[in-house]
C-alpha positions in Angstrom: 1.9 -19.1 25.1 5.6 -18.7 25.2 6.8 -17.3 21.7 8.5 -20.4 19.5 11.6 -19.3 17.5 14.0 -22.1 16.0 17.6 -22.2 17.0 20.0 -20.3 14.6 17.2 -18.9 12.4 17.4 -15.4 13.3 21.4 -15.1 12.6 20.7 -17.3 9.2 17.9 -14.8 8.2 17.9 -11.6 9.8 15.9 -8.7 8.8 17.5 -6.7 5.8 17.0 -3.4 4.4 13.5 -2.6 3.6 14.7 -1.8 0.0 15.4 -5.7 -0.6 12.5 -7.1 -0.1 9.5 -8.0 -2.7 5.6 -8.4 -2.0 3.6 -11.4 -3.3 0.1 -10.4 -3.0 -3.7 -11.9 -3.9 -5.9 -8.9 -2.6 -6.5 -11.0 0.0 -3.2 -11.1 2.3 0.3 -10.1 1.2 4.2 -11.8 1.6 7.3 -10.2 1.8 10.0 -12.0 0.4 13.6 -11.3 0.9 16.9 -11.6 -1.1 17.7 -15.1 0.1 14.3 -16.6 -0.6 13.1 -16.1 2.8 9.2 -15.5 3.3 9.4 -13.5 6.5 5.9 -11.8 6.8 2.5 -13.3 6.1 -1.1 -12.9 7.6 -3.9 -15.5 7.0 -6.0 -16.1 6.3 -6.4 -12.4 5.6 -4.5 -8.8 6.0 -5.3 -8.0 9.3 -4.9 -11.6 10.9 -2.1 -12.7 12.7 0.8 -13.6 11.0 1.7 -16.9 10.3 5.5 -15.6 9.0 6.7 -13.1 11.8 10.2 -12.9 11.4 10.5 -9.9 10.3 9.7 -8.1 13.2 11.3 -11.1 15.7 8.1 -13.3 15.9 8.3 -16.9 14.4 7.9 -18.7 11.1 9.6 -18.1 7.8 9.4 -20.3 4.6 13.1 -20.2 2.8 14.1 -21.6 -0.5 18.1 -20.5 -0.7 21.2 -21.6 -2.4 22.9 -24.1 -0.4 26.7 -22.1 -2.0 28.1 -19.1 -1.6 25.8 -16.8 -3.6 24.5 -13.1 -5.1 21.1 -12.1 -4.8 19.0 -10.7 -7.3 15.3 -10.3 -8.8 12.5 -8.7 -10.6 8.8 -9.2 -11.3 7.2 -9.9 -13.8 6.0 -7.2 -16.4 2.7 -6.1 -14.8 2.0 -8.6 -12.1 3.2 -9.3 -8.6 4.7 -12.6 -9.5 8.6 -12.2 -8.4 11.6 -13.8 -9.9 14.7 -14.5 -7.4 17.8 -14.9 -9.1 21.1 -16.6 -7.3 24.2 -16.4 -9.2 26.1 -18.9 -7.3 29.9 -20.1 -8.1 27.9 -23.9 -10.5 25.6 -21.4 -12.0 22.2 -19.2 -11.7 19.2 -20.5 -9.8 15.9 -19.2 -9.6 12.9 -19.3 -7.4 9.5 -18.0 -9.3 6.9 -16.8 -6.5 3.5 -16.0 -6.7 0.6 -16.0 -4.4 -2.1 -17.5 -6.7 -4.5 -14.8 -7.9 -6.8 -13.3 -8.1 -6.8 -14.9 -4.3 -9.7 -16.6 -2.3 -11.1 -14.7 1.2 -10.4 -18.1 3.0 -7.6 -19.7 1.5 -4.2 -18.4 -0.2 -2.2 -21.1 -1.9 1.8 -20.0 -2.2 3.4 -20.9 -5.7 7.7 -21.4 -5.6 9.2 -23.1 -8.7 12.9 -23.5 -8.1 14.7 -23.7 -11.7 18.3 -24.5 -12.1 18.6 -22.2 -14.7 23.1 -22.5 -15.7 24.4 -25.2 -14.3 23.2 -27.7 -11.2 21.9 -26.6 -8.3 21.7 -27.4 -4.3 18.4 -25.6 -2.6 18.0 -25.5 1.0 14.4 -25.7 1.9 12.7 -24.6 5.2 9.1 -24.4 6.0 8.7 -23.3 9.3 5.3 -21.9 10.0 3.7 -20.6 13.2 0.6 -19.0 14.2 0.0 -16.2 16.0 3.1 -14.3 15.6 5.1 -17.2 16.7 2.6 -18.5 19.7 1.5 -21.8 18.0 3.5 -24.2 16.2 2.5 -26.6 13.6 0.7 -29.6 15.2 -0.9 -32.9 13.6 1.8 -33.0 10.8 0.9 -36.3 8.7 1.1 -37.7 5.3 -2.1 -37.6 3.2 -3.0 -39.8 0.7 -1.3 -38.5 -2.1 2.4 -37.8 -0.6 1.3 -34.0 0.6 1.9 -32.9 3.9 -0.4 -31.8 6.2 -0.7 -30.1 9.5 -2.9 -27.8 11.9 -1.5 -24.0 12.5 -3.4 -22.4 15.1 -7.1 -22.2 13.1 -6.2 -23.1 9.9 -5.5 -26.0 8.3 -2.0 -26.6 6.2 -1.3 -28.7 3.0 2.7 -28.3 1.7 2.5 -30.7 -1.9 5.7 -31.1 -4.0 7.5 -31.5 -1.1 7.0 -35.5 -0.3 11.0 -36.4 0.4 10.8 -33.0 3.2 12.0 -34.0 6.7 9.0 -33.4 9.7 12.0 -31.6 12.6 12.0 -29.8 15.7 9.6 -31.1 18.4 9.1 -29.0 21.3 9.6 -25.8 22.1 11.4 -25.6 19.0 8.4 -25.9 17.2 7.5 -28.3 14.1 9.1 -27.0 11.2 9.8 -29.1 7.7 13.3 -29.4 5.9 14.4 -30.2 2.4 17.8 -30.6 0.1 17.3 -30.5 -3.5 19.7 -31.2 -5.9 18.6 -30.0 -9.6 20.1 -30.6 -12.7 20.4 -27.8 -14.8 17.1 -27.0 -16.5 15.7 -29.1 -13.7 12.7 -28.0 -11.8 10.7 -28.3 -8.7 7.3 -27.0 -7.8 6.3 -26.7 -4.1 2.6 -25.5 -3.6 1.8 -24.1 0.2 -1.7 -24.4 1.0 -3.8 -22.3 4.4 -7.3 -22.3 4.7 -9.5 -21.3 7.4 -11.8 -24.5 7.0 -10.9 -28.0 6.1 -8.9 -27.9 2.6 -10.9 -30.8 0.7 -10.2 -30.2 -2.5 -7.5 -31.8 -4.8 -4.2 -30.7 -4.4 -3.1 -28.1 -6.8 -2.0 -28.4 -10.2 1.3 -26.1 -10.3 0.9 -25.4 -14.1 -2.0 -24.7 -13.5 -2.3 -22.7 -11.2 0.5 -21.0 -12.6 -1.1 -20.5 -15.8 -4.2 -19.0 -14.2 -2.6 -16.2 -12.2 -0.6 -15.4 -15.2 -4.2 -14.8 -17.2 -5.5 -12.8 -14.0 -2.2 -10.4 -14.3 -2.3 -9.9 -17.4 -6.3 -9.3 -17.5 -6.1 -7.0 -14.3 -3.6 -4.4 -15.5 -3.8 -2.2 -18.4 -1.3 -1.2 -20.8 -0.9 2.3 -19.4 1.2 2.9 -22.6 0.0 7.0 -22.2 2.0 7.5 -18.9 5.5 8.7 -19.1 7.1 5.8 -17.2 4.9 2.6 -18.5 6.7 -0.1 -16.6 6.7 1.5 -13.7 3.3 2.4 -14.0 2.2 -1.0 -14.4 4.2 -2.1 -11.6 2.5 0.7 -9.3 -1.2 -1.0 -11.0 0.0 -4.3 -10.0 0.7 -3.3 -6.3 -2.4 -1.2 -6.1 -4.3 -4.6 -7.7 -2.5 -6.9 -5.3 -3.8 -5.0 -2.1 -7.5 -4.7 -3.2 -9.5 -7.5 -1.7 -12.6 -8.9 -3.2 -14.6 -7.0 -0.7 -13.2 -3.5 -2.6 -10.8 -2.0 0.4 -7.1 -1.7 -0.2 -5.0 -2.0 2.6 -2.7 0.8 3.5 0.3 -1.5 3.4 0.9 -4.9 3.9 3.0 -5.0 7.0 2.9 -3.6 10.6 5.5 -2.2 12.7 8.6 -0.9 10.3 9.6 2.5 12.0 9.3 5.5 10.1 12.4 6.9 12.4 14.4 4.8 14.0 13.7 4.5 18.1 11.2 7.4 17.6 8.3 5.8 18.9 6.1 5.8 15.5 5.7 3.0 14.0 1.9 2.0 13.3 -0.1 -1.0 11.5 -1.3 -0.3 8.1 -2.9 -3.4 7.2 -6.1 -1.9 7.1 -8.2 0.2 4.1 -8.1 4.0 4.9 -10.6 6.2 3.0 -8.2 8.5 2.1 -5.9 6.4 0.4 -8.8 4.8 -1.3 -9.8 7.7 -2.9 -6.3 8.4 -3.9 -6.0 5.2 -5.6 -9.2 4.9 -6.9 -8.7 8.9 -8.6 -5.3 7.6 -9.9 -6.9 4.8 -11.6 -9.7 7.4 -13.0 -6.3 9.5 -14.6 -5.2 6.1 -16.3 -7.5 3.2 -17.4 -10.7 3.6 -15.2 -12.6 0.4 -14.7 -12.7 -2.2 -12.2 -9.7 -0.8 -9.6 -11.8 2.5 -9.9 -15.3 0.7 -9.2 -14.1 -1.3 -6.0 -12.7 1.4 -4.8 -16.5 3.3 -5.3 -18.1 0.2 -4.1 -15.9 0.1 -0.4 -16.1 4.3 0.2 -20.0 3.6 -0.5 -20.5 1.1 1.5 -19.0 2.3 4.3 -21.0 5.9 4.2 -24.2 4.4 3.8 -23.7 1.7 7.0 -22.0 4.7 9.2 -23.3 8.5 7.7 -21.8 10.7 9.9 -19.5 8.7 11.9 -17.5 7.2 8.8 -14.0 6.4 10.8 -10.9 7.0 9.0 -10.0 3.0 8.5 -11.5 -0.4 8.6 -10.6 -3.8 8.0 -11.1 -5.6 4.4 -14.2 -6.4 5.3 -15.7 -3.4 6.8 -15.3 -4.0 10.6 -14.1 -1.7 12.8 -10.0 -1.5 12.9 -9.2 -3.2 16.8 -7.5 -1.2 19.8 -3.8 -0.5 18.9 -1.7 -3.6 21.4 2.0 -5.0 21.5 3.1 -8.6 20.4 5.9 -8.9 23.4 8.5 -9.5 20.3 11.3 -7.9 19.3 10.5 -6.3 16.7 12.0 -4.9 13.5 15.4 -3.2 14.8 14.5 0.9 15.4 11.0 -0.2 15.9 8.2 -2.1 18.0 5.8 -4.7 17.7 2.0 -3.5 17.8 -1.3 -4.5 16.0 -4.1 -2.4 15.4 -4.6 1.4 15.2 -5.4 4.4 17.3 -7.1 5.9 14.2 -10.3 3.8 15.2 -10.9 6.6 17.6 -10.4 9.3 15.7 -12.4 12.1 13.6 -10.6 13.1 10.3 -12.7 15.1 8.6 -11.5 15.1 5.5 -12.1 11.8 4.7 -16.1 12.9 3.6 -14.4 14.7 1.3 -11.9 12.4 -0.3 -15.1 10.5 0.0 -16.9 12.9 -2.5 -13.7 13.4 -5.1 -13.7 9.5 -5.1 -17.7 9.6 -6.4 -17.2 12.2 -8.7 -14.1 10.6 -10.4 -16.3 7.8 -11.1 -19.4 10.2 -12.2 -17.5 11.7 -14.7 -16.8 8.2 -16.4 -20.4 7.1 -16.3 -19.5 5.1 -13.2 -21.6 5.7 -10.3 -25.0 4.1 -9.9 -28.0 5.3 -7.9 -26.6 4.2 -4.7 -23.5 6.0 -5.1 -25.2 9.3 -5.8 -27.2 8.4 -2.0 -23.6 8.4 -0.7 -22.6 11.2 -2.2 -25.5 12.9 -1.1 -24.6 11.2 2.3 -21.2 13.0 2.6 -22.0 16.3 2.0 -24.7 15.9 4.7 -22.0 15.0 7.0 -19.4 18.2 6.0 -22.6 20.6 6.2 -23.2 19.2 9.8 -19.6 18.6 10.5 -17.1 20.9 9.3 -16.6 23.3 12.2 -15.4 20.9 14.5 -11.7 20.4 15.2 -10.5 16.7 13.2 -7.4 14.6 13.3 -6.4 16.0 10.0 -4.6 13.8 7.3 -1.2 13.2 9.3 -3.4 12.1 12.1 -2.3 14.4 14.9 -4.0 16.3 17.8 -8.0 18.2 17.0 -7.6 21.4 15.5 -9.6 23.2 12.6 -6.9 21.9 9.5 -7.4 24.3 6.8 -6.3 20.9 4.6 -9.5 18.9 6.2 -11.8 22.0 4.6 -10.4 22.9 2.0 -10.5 19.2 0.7 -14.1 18.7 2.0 -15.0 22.2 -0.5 -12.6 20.4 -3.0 -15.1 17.4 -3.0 -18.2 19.4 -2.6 -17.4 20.9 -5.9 -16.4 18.3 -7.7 -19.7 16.2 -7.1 -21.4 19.6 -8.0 -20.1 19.8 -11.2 -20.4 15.8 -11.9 -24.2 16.4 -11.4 -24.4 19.2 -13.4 -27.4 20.9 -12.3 -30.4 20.5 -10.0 -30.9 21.7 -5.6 -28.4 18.8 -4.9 -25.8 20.3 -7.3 -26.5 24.0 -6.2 -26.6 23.0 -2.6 -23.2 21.9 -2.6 -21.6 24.3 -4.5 -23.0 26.6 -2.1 -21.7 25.1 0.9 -18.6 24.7 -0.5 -18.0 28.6 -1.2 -19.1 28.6 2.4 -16.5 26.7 3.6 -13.3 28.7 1.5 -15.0 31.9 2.7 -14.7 31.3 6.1 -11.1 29.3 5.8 -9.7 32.4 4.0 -10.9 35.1 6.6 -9.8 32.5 9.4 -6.1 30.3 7.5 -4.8 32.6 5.1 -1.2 33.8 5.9 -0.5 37.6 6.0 1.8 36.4 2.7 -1.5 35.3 1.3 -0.7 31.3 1.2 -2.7 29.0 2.9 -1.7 28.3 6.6 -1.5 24.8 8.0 -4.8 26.5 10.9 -6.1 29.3 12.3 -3.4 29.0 14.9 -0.7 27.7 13.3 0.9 30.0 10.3 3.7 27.0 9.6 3.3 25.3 5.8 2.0 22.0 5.4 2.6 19.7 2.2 -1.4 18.5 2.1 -1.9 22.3 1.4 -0.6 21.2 -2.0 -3.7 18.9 -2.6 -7.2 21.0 -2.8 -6.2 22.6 -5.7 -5.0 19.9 -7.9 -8.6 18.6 -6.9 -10.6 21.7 -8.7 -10.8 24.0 -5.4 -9.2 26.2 -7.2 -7.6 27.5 -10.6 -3.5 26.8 -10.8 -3.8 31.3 -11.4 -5.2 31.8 -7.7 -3.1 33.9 -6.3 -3.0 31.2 -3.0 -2.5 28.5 -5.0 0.9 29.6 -6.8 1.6 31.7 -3.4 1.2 28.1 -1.3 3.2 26.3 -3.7 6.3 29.0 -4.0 6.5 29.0 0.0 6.3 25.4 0.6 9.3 24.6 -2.3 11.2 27.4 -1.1 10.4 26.2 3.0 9.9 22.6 2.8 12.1 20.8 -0.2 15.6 19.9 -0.2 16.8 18.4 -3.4 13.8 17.7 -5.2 12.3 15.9 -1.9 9.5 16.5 -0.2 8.9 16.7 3.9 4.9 17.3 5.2 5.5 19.9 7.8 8.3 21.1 9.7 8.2 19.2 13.2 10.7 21.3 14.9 14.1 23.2 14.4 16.4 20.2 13.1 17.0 19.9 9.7 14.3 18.4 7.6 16.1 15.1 6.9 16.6 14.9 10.9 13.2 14.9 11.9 11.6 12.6 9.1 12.2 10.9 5.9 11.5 12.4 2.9 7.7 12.1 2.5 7.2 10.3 -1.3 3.5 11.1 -1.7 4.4 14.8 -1.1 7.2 14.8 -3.5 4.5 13.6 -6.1 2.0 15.7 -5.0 4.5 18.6 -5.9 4.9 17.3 -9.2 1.5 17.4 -10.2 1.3 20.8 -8.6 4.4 22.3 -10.7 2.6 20.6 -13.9 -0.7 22.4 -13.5 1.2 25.6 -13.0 2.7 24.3 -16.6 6.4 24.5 -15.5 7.1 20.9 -17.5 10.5 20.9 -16.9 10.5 21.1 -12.6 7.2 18.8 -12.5 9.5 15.9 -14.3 12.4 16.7 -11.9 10.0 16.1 -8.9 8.6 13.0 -10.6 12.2 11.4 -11.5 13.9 11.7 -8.2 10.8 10.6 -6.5 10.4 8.0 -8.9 13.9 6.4 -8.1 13.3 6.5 -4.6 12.5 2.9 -4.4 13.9 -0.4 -3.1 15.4 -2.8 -5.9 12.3 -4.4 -6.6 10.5 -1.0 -7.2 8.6 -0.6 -4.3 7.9 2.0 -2.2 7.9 2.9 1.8 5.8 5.9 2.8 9.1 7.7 3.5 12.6 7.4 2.1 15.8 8.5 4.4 18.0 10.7 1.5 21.0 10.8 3.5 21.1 7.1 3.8 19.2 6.2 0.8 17.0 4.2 2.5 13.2 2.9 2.4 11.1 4.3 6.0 8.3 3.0 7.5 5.6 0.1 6.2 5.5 -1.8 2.9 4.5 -1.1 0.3 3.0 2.1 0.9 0.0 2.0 -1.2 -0.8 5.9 -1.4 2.7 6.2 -3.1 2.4 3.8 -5.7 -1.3 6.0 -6.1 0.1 9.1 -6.6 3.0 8.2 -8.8 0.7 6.1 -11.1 -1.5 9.8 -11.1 2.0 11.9 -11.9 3.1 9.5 -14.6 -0.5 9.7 -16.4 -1.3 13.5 -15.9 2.5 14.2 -16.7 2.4 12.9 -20.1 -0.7 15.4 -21.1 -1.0 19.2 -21.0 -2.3 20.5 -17.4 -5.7 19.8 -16.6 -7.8 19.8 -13.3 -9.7 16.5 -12.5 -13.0 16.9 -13.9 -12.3 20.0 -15.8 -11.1 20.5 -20.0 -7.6 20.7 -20.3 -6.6 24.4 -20.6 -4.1 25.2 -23.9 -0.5 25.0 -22.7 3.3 23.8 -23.5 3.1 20.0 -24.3 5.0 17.6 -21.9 8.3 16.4 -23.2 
């Protein structure tokens, strides 16, 4: 169908900086909401589906509340939830719009909370719903009253119910699309709730009660996310809980990121969906949780990786959908796109081999083992993993940046890392020696075959170049912060691969560092946590502060961050960064320790 896109909407709200814009999430499907109210990305009825609010990467569909004057944006969330506070100072006042996908969400049906408040002063709100499925294929058909003043529609598959918005004005038939409008003018301390209602069957029930619904997802934030009052930066660590919360469906996977599309370099050809659940970055996740307040996060992260090795053994791929199926053939949208980037759903990764994943697999089980968290069936998939590294860890893998086969001395060291680490969770017994066995194995034959003449760790046997995700094994319990490689891997990649106190993965070719790619925020953490096992207190909280503040305004992070332009890069939120800075601010604020080891005497943190 020919793409539908309304007539002065893309110069009234055209994509912004990355930095500006908040995510409202359920675990089911994630919003990004922008400074002037505009919902400009949405999948239903979950992650991976198409989006039903395109327009930040040119498709179709956005739902606006804005100021009707002359106004500055502003915001925050909530302390410990993802429920997001706009806030207009206009020239009659302050307005606000309160946001919230209701949560914990349902796999079939979201429902999207906005209370406008005139909060100083009157108010005049411009309202726009304008949905449309498929990326901006299918507009809203069937719009009607129902029977108690709500509106209702058909969008592509699933049904629509708008309430709170009776006096709205049905406009644009055609190839305009259907789209609804509405003027509100509040008094001040005058309120309005509008509820937004998708569902992929019929919606039967009653409409929703705003308050409470609104009262409901506040209990759920505040009985999802911990205190964290150990860590070194609480609010943000709550804040990174929250996102990490908010991405988790009920099935256990966490998606990547929310969105699709956002270029990690501008017209560079890489830009990739990540609205799927990676193993890796479960395991990072679920092992940050295990540093700070293990419990339900950590389980459903367990209960996902499990899954998944005991349906596929062996053949475990990289990523899946929410709810387990394989991630579809990477395709373009024919849309514009986000400017610098494309328009393309799916991933290649669904043909890949990345072995390392089995072994993130196995540090994921033992995090939980070690807190008296892993069944019977998660001891079979442990025992499942190893199988697969003992059969599969000769052969050339993706590695964790996803690039062309080779032997990645990263992919086995972190498999030996994992191998290890289960070991010691099960203390003794064949299983336990097995491992451990196979593990010295494996670091035997990647020293005689990836250590560098400078003896540091080499990204392969063919390539002598540094790589930052030779940082990660021995944070993991490969090895002791003293090893000679360890401390030798660390001073050359700082001294080769840093600039400032940021981080960069690998050196892609002879430009400057901040030429070739953004700054790489989960490598800047990662060096953190290295320079705190090696007890140097004072760099480790260097790394984690100008890493920390590397965010957009609402606290959220992109995988990478442009330091010349100060800048968020690539999708949003990137949940593997929010992972690793929960980790850094819980390990920081104790003395260094290995995962799964007692913590060694040394200089208290700060």
């Amino acid at each position: 169908m020919t793409r539908v896109h309304r007539p002065g909407e893309t110069p009234r709200y055209p994509p912004q900086d990355l930095g500006s814009y908040a995510l409202l999430a359920d675990g089911e499907r994630g919003a990004l909401v922008g400074p002037r109210g505009e919902i400009c990305w949405l999948c239903a009825p979950r992650w991976h589906d198409d989006a039903v609010f395109a327009a930040l990467i040119g498709g179709g569909g956005l739902y606006a509340v804005t100021p009707a004057e002359r106004f500055v944006p502003g915001g925050a969330y909530e302390d410990g939830s993802l429920i997001w506070r706009s806030r207009w100072v206009t020239r009659s006042g302050i307005v606000e719009c309160r946001d919230a996908l209701a949560f914990p969400g349902e796999t079939g049906r979201l429902v999207l909370l906005r209370r406008i408040v005139a909060r100083e002063g009157p108010a005049r709100v411009q309202v726009v719903l304008h949905p449309v499925a498929g990326y901006g294929r299918e507009p809203m058909r069937e719009m009607r009253r129902g029977a108690s003043g709500e509106w209702r529609a058909r969008l592509g598959g699933l049904a629509l119910r708008w309430s709170g918005a009776e006096d709205a004005r049905p406009a644009g038939e055609g190839g305009d699309g259907c789209r609804f409008t509405l003027e509100l003018d509040l008094a001040e301390g005058q309120r309005r709730d509008l509820v937004l209602e998708l569902g992929a069957g019929p919606l039967r029930r009653p409409t929703v009660d705003p308050g409470r619904a609104w009262a409901a997802t506040e209990r759920a934030w505040a009985s999802a996310v911990p205190g964290l009052g150990d860590t070194v930066a609480v609010r943000d660590a709550r804040q990174a809980y929250a996102v990490l919360r908010g991405m988790t469906s009920a099935d256990g996977g966490m998606v990547a990121a929310a969105t699709t599309s956002l270029p990690e370099r501008a017209e560079e050809g890489r830009n990739y969906d990540y609205r799927y659940v990676w193993i890796r970055d479960q395991s990072y996740a679920g092992q940050a949780v295990a540093a700070t307040a293990p419990g339900p996060l950590l389980d459903d992260a367990v209960r996902f990786a499990m899954a998944r090795l005991h349906a596929d053994g062996p053949d475990l791929s990289p990523a899946y959908t929410v709810d387990g199926h394989p991630v579809p053939d990477q395709q373009p949208l024919d849309l514009p796109g986000y400017p610098g980037g494309s328009d393309r759903i799916g991933n290649h990764v669904n043909r890949q081999f990345q072995l390392d994943c089995f072994g993130e697999a196995l540090l994921l089980l033992a995090a939980a083992a070690e807190h008296g968290r892993l069944d019977g069936d998660g001891w079979a998939a442990a025992g499942i993993a190893a199988d697969a590294i003992r059969r599969r860890w000769r052969e050339a893998d993706a590695g964790i940046w996803e690039l062309d086969n080779r032997a990645w001395t990263h992919s086995r060291l972190i498999c030996a890392a994992g191998l290890r680490r289960i070991a010691d969770a099960a203390h003794r017994g064949p299983s336990a020696h097995e491992w451990s066995s196979l593990a010295d194995a494996i670091v035997a034959d990647t020293a005689r075959r990836a250590l560098h003449p400078d003896g540091r760790w080499q990204r392969s046997p063919d390539d002598p170049s540094l790589d930052a995700a030779l940082l990660l094994p021995p944070l993991r319990g490969l090895l002791p912060a003293d090893d000679p490689r360890t401390r030798a891997t660390l001073r050359a990649y700082t001294a080769e691969l840093t600039d400032g106190f940021y981080a960069y993965r690998f050196r892609h070719d002879e430009r400057p560092l901040n030429e070739a790619e953004g700054a790489f925020l989960l490598c800047g953490f990662v060096v953190a946590l290295a320079e705190h096992q090696q007890g140097h207190e004072i760099d480790a909280y260097r790394w984690f502060e100008r890493n920390r503040g590397a965010c957009g305004a609402p606290g959220l992070y992109a995988e990478e961050y442009d330091v010349a332009q100060r800048r968020l890069l690539g999708n949003l939120p990137q949940a593997f960064v929010h992972a690793l800075m929960l980790e850094a601010s819980a390990r920081l604020a104790g003395p260094a320790t290995t995962p799964g080891k007692p913590p060694r005497p040394t200089k208290a943190a700060p």
